[in-house]
N, CA, C and O atoms as a DFTB+ gen file, in Angstrom:
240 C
 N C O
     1  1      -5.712     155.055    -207.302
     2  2      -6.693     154.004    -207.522
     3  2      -6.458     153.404    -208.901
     4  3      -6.958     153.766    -209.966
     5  1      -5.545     152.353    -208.655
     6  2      -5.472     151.430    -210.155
     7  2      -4.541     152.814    -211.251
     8  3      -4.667     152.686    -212.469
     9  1      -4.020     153.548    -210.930
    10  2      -3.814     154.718    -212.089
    11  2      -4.561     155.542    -212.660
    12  3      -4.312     156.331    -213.572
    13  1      -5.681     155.302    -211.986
    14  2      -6.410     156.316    -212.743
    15  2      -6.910     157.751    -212.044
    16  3      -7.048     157.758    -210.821
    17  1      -7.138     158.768    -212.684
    18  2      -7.189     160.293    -211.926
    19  2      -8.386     160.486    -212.359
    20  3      -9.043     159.906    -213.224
    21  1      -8.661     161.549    -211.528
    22  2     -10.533     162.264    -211.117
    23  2     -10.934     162.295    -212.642
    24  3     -11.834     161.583    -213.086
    25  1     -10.212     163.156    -213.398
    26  2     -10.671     163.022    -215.012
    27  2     -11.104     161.773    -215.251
    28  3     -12.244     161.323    -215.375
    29  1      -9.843     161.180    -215.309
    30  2     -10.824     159.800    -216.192
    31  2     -11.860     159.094    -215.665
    32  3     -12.819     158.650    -216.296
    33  1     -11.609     158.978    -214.252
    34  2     -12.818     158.149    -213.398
    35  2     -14.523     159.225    -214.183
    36  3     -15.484     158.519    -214.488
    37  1     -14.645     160.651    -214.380
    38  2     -15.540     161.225    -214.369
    39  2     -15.992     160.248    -215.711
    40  3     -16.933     159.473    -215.886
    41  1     -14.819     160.691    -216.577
    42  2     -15.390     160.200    -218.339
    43  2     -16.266     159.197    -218.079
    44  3     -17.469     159.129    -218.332
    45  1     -15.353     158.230    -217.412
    46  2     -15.919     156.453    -217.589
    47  2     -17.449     156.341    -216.958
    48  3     -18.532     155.824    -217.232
    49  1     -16.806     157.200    -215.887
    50  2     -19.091     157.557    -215.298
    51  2     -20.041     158.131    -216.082
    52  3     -21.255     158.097    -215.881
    53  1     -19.304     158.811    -217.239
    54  2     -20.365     159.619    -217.945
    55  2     -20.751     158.991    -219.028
    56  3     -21.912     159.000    -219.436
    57  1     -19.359     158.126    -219.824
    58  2     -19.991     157.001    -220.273
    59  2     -20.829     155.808    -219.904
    60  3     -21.732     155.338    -220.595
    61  1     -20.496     155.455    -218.947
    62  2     -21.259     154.432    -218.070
    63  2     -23.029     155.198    -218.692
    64  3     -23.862     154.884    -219.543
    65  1     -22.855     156.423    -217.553
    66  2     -24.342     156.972    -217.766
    67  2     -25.190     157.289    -218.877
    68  3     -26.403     157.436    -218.731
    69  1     -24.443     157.431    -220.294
    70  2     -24.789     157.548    -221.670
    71  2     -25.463     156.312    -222.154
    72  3     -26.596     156.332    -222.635
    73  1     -24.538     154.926    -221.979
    74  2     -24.419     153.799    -222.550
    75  2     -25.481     152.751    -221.560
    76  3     -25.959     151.802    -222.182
    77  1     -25.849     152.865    -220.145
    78  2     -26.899     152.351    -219.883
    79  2     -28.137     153.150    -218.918
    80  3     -29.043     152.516    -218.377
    81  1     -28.016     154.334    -218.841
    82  2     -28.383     155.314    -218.163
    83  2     -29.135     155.481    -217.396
    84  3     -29.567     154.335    -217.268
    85  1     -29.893     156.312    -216.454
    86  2     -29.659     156.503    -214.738
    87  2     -29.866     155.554    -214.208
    88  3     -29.244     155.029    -213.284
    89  1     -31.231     155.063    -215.012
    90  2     -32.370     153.714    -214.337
    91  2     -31.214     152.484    -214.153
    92  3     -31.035     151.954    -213.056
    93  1     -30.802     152.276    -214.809
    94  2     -29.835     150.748    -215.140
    95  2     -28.917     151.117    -214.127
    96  3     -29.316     150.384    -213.222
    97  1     -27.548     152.021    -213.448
    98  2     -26.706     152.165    -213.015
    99  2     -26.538     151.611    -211.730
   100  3     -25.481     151.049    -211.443
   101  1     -27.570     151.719    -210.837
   102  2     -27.601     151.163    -209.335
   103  2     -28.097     150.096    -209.589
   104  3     -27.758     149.361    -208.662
   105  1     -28.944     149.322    -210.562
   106  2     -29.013     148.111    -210.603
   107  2     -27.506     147.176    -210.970
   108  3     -27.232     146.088    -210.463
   109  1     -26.908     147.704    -211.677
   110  2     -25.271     147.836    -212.136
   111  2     -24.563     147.345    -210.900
   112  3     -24.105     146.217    -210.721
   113  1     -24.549     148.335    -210.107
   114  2     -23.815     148.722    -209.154
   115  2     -23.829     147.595    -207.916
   116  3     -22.829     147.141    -207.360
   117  1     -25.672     147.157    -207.537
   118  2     -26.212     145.980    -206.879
   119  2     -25.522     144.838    -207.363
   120  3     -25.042     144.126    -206.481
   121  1     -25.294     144.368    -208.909
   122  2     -24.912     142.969    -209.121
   123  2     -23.331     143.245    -209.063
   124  3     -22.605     142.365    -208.599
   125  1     -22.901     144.194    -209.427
   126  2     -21.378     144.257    -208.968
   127  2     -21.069     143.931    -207.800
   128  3     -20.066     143.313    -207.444
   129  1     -21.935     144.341    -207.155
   130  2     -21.610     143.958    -205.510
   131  2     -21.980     142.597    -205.116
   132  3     -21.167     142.028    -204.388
   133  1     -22.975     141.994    -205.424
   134  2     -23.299     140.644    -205.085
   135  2     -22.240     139.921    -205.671
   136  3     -22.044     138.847    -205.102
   137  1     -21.334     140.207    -206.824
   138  2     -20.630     138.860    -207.239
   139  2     -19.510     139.413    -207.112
   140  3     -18.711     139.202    -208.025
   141  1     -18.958     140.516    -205.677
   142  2     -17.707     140.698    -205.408
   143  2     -18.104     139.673    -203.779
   144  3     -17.489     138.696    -203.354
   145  1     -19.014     140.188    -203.336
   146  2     -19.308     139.338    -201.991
   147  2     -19.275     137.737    -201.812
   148  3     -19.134     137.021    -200.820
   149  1     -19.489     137.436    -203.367
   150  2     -19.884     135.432    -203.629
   151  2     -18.286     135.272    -204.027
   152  3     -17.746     134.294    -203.512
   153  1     -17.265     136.293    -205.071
   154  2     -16.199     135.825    -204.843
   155  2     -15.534     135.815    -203.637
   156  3     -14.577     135.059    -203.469
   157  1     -16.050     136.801    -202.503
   158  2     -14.757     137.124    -201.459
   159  2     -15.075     135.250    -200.804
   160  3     -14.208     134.422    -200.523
   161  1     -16.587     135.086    -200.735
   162  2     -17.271     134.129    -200.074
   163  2     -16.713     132.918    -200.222
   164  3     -16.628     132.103    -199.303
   165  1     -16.262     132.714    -201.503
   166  2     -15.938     131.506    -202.650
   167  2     -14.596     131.099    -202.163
   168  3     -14.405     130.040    -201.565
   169  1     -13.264     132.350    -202.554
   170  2     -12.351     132.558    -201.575
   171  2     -12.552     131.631    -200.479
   172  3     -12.839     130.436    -200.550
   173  1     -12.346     132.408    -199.373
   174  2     -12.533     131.678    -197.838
   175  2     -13.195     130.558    -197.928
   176  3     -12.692     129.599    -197.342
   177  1     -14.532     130.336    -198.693
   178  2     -14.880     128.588    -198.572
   179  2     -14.178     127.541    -198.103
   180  3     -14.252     126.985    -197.007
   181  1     -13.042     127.179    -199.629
   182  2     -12.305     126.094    -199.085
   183  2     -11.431     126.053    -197.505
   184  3     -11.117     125.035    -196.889
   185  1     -11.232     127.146    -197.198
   186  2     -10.265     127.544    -195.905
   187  2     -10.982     126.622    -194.759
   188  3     -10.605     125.631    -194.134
   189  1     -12.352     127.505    -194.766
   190  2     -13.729     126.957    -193.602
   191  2     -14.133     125.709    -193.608
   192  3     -14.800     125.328    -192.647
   193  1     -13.727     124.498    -195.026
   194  2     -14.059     123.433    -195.080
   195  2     -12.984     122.918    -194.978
   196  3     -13.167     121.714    -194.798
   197  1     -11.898     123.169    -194.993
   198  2     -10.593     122.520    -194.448
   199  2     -10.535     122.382    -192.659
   200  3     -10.279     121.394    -191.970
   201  1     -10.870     123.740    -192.272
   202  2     -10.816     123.743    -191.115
   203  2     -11.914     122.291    -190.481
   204  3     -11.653     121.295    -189.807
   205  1     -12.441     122.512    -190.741
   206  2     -13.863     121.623    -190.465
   207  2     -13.584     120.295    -190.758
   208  3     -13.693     119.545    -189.788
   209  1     -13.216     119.721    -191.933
   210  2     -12.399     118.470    -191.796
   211  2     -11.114     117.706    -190.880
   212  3     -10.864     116.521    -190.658
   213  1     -10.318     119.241    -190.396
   214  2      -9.213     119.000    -189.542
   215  2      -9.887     118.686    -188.007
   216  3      -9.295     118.076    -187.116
   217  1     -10.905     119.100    -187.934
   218  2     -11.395     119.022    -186.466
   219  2     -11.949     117.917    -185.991
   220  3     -11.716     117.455    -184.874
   221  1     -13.179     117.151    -187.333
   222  2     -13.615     116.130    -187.446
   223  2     -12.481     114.647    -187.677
   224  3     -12.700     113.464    -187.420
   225  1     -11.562     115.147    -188.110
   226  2     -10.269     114.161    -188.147
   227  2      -9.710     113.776    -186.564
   228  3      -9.473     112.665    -186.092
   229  1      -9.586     115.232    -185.888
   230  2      -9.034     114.787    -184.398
   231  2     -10.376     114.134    -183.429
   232  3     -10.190     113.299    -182.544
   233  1     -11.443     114.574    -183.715
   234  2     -12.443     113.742    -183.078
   235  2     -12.512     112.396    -183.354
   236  3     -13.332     111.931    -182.564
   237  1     -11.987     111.348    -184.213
   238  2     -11.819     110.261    -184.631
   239  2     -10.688     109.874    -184.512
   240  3     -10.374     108.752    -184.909
């Protein structure tokens, strides 16, 4: 995973947990996830609006 081994992944959690601790972490964890889902989203956008223009082109 990216190079990194069970050790270090632990450290970086334990820092994580020091530096904004328990309460903060799953709120952490929630916006990490919302703005991996809006990039994947963001991504594919233009694809879905291309498509959609190509279709509306052959209908005309």
């Amino acid at each position: 995973m990216f190079g990194i081994g069970m050790s270090e992944l632990v450290v970086i959690l334990v820092i994580v947990l020091i530096i904004f601790g328990p309460g903060k972490v799953p709120e952490i964890g929630a916006a990490m996830g919302k703005a991996i889902r809006n990039f994947k989203t963001a991504t594919t956008e233009p694809e879905k609006k291309e498509v959609e223009h190509k279709e509306t082109d052959k209908e005309n």
